[in-house]
N, C-alpha and C positions, 0 to 999 in steps of 0.2 A: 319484475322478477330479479331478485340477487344475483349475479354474475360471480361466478366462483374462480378463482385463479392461483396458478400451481406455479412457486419459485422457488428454482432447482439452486440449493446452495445455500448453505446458514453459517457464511460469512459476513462479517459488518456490512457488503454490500446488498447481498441479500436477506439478509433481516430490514436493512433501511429500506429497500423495497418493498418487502410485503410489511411493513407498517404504513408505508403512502398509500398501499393498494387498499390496506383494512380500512384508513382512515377517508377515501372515496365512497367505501359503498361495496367494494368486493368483500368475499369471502374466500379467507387466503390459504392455504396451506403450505408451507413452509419442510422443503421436503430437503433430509440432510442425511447420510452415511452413517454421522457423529451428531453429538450435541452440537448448536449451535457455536461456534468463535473457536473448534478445536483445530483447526488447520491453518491457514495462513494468515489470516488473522490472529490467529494466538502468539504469533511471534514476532515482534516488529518495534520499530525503534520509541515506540507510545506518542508520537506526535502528531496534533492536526497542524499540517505546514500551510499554514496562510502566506508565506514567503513563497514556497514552492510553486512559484508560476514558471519556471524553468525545468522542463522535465529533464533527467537524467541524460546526458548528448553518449555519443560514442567520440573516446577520442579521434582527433584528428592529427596530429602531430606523430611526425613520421619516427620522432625521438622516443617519443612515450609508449608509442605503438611496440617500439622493440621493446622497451623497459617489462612493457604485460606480458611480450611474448616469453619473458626467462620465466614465467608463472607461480614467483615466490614474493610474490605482494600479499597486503591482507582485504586490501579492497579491490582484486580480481581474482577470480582463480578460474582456471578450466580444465577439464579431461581431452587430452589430446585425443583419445577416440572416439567423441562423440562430435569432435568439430566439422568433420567432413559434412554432417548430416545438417548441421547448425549454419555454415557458409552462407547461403546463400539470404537466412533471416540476416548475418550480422550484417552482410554488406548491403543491403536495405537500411540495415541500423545505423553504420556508417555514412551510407548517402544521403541520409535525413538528418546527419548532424553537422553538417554543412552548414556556417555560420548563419547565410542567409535562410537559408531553409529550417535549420531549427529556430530563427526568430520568429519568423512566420507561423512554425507550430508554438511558440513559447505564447503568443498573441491568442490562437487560435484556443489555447489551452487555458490561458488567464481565467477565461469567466467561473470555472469550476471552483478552479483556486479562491477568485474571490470568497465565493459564498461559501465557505468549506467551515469557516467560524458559525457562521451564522445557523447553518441548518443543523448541526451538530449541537448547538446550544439552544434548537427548539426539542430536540428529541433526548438531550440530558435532561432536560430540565423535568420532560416529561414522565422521562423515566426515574427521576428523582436518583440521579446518579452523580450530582454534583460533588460528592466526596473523592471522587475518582478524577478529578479533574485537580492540573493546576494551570493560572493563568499568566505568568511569568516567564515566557518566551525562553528560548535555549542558545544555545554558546558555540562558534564555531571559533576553535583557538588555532592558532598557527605558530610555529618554528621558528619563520625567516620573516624577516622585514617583504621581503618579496611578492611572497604569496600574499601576507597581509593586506598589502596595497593594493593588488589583483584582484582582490576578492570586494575589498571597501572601495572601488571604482565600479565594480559591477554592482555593487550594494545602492551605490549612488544613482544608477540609470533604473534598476527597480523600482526605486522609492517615487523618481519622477512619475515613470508608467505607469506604474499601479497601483502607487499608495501605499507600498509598505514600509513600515517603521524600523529601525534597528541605533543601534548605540554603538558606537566605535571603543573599542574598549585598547585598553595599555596597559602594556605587560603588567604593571601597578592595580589596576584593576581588576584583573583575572587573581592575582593575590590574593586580593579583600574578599574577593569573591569564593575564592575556593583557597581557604587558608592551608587546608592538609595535602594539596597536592603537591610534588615531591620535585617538578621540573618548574624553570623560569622559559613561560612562553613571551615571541615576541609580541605579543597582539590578540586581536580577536575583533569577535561581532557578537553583538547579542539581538538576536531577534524579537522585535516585541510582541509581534503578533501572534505568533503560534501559541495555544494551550498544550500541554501535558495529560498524558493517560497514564495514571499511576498501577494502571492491570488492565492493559489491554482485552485479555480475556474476559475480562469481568466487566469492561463497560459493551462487549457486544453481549453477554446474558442479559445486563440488566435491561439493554434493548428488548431482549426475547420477550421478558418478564412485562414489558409494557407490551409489545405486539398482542400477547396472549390475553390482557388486560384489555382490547381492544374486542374480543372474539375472535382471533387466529387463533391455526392450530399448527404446531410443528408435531410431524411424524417420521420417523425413517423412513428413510426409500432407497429406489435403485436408479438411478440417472440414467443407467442405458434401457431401462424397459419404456421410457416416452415413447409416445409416437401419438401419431394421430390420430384421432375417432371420432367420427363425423365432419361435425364442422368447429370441434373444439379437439384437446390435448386427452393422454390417459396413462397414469404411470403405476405401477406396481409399487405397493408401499409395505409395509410392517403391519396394514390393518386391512392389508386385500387392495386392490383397484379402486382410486380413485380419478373424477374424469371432473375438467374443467373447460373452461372456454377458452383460457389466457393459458397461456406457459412462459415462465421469463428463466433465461438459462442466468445463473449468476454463479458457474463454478467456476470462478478463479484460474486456477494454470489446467483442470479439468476440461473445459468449455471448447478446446480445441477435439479434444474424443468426442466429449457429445455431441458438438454441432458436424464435426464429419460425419456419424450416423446419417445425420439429415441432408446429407451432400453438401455441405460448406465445407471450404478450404482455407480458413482464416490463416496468415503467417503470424502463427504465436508463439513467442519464443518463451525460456522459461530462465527465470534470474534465480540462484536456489540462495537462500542466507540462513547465519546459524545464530544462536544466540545462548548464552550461559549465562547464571544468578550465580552473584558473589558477595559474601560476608566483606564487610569491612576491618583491618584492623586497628585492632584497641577501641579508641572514642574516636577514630577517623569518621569524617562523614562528607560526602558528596552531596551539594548542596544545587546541584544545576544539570540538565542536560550539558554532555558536552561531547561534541563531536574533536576529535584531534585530526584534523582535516588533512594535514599531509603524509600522517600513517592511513585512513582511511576505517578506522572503527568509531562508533559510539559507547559513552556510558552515560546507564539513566538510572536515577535512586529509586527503582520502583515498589512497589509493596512486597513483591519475592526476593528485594533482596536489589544491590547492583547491576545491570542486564546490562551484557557487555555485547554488543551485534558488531554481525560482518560486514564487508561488502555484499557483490555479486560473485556465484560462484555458476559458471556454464556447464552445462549438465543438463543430460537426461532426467525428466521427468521422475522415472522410476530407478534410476542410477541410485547406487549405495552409500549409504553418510558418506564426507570424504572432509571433516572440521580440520583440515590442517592450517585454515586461514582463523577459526579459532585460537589456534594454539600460538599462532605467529602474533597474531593481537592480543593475548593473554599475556606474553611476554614482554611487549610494550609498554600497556595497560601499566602493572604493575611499576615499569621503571617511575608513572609520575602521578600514582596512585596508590597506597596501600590497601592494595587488595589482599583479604582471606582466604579462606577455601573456597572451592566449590560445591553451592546447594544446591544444584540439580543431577541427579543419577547418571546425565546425560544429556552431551549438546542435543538442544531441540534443533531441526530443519525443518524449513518451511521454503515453497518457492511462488514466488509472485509470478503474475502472468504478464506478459511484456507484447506490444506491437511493433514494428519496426518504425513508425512513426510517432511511438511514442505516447500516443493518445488513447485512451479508451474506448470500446466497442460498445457504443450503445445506443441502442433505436429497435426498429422492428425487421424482422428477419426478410430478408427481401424476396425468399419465394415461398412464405408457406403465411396463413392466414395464424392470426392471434398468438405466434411465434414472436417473443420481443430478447435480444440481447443483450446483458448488462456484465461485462468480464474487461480485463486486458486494462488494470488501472496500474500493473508494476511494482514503483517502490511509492504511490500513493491510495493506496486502498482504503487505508483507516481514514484517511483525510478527507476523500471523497464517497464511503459508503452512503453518508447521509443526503450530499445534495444529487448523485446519481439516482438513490432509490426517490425523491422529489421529480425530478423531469420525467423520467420514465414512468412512473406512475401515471403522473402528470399528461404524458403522450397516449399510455394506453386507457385513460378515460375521455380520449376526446378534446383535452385543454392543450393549449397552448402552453409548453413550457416557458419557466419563468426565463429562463434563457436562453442562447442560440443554442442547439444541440447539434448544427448541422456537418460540423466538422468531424462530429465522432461518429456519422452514422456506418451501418458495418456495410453500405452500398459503397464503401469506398474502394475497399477489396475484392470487388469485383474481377474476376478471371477477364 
């Protein structure tokens, strides 16, 4: 008998799920608010970082700590009165970024990272979405000789660890490289491993468009009508009640509402970031990802145009746009860019879901039967939707994940 199975969420992480479930043997339904890839997934810096074995730390430098605390940076920003409630995530956040301790999660976290190229280029391919890809790694430029150096010593002890590749680049270089830009940096890095998503949005449809190809079905629903019945899941949809055996939560910065319903207490905090499409002018063109690392923005030549992204901005969940770390990076942007106008009606917001260790929440729910959790990937969701929705599949049919999973299980949050 077919085993049916309901995943709550139709972000890249949850679509890469119920494709490994359809392609076991279950029968998936794929249950979303919105269309598939229209929430936090729709807005992100278009990168799979196969470099990113380093999850984002919290500062620690009692110097820079004050620097964020003045809150007119473009790679931090936060609502003074939502902090009170936020405390106790960041200083978790904080004492996990403790040199030693964040290597030990940087280690812990690697294996995702590795396979992050790999499982992504089994399910483009499938999806026949290779037009949306490019494979020419991206740019992290610098200001000062200082940082430069800081960063290509840290470059150098990755490469030993884990294998990844990067290019040291001179101020001479980033020229050739990006002739119309308008500032002389000192330096850079070019990373060679990462591929490029030229419409983020459009390569988690084309995913859909294969899942559906497979016999899934995506329906709307309602993520708080779950619950349980019998000895399987039951959730209220757009086509009436439907009832599975499996339930995998994969709502993103959401997953903290849902799984409280069912008495969990996960500490997840929420990173909110904005992002703006921008014409280029005259025959200017942008030729590379490039992060400007010591302002703290990216820009990427994607199919809508330039997409210029933030940092992190701290904030409530349901808290009101607040893009004024757009507008601070807009200003920069242009000093060593000719940037256009702006082609979107409006900064988009999205907020990623954050642990305080850093790591992602995924394994089986520790007190409820065929309950599995897939959430809390951050600022790498797009990177890891595909080899996440692999393990987890992978676990809830019985196999042995191709990797350790046992560091992100969510028994670690345990009260």
């Amino acid at each position: 008998m077919t085993k049916n199975a309901i995943v709550l969420g139709a972000g890249i992480v949850g679509v890469s799920t119920a494709i490994h479930l359809q392609r076991r043997g279950r029968q998936v339904m794929l249950i979303d608010r919105k269309d598939p890839g229209n929430e936090t997934s729709f807005g992100n810096a278009g990168l799979i970082q196969r470099e990113g074995v380093a999850p984002y730390g919290f500062p620690q430098q009692l110097g820079l700590l004050m620097r964020y605390a003045l809150n007119n940076r473009i790679d931090a920003h936060y609502h003074l009165r939502t902090l009170p409630s936020q405390l106790a995530f960041l200083a978790r956040y904080w004492w996990n970024s403790n040199a030693r301790r964040h290597a030990a999660i940087t280690r812990a976290y690697a294996p995702l990272i590795e396979n992050s190229i790999a499982e992504h280029k089994d399910l483009i391919e499938a999806s026949q979405a290779q037009a949306l890809i490019r494979k020419d790694g991206w740019m992290k430029i610098f200001r000062t000789e200082a940082k430069r150096d800081e960063a290509l010593a840290e470059a150098v002890l990755w490469q030993n660890e884990f294998g990844i590749d990067y290019d040291s680049l001179t101020s001479a270089d980033i020229v050739r490289m990006e002739p119309d830009m308008t500032v002389r940096f000192a330096g850079g890095i070019r990373w060679r491993d990462p591929w490029s998503v030229l419409d983020p949005h459009a390569l988690t449809s084309a995913y859909r468009r294969y899942f559906e190809s497979l016999g899934g079905r995506f329906v709307t629903g309602d993520a708080a009508s779950l619950g349980q019945f019998g000895s399987g899941w039951k959730i209220m949809t757009g086509e009436g009640s439907l009832e599975a055996d499996d339930a995998v939560i994969a709502l993103g910065p959401w997953a903290a509402v849902s799984t409280r319903r069912l008495g969990y207490s996960f500490p997840l905090g929420v990173k909110r970031g904005y992002h703006m499409h921008y014409a280029a002018e005259g025959d200017a063109v942008l030729n590379n990802w490039i992060l400007d690392a010591e302002r703290g923005y990216l820009l990427a030549p994607m199919s809508r145009g330039i997409r210029l992204t933030t940092g992190a901005e701290f904030a409530t969940l349901d808290a009101p746009k607040t893009p004024v770390q757009l507008d601070r990076a807009e200003a920069v942007a242009r000093t060593i860019f000719p940037l256009g106008g702006r082609l979107d009606p409006e900064p988009w917001m999205g907020a990623r879901p954050c642990t305080p260790d850093m790591m992602p929440i995924i394994g089986k729910a520790p007190r409820h039967q065929g309950l599995w959790f897939a959430f809390g990937h951050a600022h790498h969701g797009l990177t890891l939707g595909p080899v996440t929705g692999r393990v987890l599949a992978e676990l809830i049919s019985g196999e042995t994940p191709f990797i350790d999973i046992s560091a992100y299980s969510p028994q670690r949050f345990k009260p």
